[in-house]
C-alpha positions in Angstrom: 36.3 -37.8 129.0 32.7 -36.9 128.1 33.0 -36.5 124.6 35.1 -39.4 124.3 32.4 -41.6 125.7 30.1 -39.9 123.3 31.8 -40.5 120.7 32.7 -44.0 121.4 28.8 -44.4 121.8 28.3 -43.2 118.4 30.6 -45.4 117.0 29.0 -48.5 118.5 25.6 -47.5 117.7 26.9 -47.0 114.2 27.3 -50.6 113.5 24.5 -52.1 115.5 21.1 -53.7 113.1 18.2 -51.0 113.5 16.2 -52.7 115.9 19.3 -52.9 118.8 19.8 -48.9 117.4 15.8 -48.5 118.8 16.8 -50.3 122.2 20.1 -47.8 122.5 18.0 -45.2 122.1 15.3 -46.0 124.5 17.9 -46.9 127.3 20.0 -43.7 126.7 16.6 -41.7 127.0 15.4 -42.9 129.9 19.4 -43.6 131.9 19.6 -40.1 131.2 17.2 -39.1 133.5 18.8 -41.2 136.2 22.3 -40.5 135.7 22.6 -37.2 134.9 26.0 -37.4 132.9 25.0 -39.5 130.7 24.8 -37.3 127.2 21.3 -38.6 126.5 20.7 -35.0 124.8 23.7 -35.1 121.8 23.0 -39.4 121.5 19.3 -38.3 120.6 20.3 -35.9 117.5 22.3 -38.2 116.4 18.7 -40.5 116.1 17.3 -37.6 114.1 21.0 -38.0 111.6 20.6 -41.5 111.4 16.4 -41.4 110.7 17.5 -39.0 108.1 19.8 -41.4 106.6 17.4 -44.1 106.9 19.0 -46.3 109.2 16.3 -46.2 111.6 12.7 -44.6 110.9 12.4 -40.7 112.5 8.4 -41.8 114.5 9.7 -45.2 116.5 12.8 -43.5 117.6 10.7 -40.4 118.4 8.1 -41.9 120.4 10.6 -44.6 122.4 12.8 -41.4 123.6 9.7 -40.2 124.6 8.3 -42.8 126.3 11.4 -43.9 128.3 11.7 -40.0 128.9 8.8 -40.0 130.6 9.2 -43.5 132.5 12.6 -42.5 133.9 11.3 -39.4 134.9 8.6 -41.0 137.1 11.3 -43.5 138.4 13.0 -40.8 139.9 10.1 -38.6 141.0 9.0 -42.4 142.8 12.6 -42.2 144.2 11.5 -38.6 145.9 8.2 -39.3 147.2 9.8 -42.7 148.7 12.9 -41.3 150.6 11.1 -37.4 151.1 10.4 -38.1 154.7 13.7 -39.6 155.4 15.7 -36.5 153.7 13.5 -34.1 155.6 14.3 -36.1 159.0 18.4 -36.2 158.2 18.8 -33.3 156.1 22.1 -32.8 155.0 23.2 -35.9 156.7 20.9 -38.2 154.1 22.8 -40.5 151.8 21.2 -38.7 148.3 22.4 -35.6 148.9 26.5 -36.7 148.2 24.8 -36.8 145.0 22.4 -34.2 144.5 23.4 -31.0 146.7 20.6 -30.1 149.3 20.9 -26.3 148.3 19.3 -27.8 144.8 16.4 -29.9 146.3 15.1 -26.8 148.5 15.7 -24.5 145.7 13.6 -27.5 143.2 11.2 -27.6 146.2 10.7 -24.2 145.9 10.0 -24.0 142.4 7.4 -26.5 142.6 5.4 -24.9 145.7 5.4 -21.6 143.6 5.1 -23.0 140.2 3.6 -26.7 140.2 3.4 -28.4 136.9 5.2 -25.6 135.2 8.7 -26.8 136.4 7.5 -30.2 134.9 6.5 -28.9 132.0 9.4 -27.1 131.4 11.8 -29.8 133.2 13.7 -30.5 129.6 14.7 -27.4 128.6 16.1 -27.1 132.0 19.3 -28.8 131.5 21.6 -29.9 134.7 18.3 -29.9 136.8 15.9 -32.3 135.5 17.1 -35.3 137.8 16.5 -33.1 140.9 12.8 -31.5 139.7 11.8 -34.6 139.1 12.8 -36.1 142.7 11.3 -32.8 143.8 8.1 -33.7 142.2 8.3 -36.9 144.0 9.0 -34.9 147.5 6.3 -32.7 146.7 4.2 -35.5 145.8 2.2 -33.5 142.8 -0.4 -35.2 141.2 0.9 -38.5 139.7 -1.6 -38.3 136.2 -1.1 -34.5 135.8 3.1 -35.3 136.5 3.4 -37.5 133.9 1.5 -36.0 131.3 3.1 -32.5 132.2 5.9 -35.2 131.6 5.2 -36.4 128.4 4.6 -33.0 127.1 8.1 -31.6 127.9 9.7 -34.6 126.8 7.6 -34.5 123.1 8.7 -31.3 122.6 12.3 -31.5 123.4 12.8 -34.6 121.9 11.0 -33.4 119.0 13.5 -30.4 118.8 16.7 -32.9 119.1 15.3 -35.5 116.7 14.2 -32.0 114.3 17.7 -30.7 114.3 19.3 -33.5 113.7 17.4 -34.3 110.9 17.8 -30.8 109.6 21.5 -30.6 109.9 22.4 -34.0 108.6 25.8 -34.9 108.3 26.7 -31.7 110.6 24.9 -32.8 113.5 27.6 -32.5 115.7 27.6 -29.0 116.3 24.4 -29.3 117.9 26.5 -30.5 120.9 28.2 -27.2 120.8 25.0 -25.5 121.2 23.8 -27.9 123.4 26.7 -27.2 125.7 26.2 -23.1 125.2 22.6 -23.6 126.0 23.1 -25.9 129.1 26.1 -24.3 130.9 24.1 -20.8 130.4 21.0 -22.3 132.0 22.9 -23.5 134.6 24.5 -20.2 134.8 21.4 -18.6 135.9 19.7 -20.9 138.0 22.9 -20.7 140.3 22.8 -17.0 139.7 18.8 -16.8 141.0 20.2 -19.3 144.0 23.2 -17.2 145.4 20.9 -13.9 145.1 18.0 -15.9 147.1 20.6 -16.7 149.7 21.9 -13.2 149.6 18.5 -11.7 150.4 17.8 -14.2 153.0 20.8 -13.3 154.9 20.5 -9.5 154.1 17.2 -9.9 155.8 18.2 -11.7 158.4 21.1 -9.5 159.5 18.4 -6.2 159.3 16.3 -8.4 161.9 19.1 -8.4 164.8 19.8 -4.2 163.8 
């Protein structure tokens, strides 16, 4: 169902004058950040394909992803510092986590006591987490100016690297999805991995307490 949004998004943008192609972009960049599904990632290669077939110009499209990138980002990280005292008071019982399992948040949480504006920094190459570091980074209430250009600088570079690609690859574009896919699930592979050997430990240690 994914890929056939995708595609039907491509399809649309096709035939749309460049400066509504610009608009696309900038809302697809920065929705992606708020609704995870949406396949902000493949939709911005395809801006590098079409800058290379001079539909659109490569800079603008670069710097709006960027920008709305960073701004959805910093909606979302608002969204955590806003509702963090609640979620801590209801735990499991809070209305955001039927969208974002708790087990992610403490683990996010986690990250960002140890690592601070690492996690940011390296937020976009972190795919299937970025919604939940950045409503971390909210909870945590990091340093707004050092959170958004730890922001920015993910977001240039990744963006950089789709747009790049795309460019590269032309008219076979499209397998950069594959990869994309490869890259996230396998990310997600091991941050799931790192989780479930956490929990094991913290159990294990907990049982050798009661012995």
């Amino acid at each position: 169902m994914l890929e056939q949004l995708t595609q039907e998004l491509i399809q649309w943008i096709r035939v749309l004058p460049p400066i509504s192609i610009y608009l696309v972009f900038f809302l697809v960049a920065y929705f992606e950040n708020i609704i995870p599904p949406i396949p902000g990632d493949i939709l911005v290669a395809f801006g590098g394909y079409l800058a290379a077939e001079n539909v659109i110009l490569f800079t603008p499209v670069f710097v709006l992803t960027t920008i709305a990138s960073v701004i959805g980002f910093m909606n979302v990280y608002w969204l955590g510092s806003h509702w963090s005292e609640q979620m801590a008071r209801h735990g499991r019982e809070f209305w955001m986590v039927r969208f974002i399992p708790l087990r992610y948040i403490e683990q996010a949480q986690e990250w960002m006591s140890r690592w601070g504006q690492g996690i940011v920094l390296a937020n976009r190459f972190l795919a299937g987490t970025r919604s939940v570091i950045s409503l971390a980074a909210g909870m945590s209430r990091t340093a707004i100016l050092k959170t958004v250009i730890s922001s920015f600088i993910s977001s240039l570079l990744w963006n950089g690297i789709l747009l790049g690609f795309g460019w590269i690859v032309h008219s076979n574009w499209k397998v950069i999805g594959h990869y994309l896919s490869i890259y996230g699930w396998t990310i997600l592979g091991l941050i799931l991995f790192v989780i479930a050997i956490r929990i094991g430990i913290y159990y294990y240690r907990k049982r050798n307490q009661f012995l």
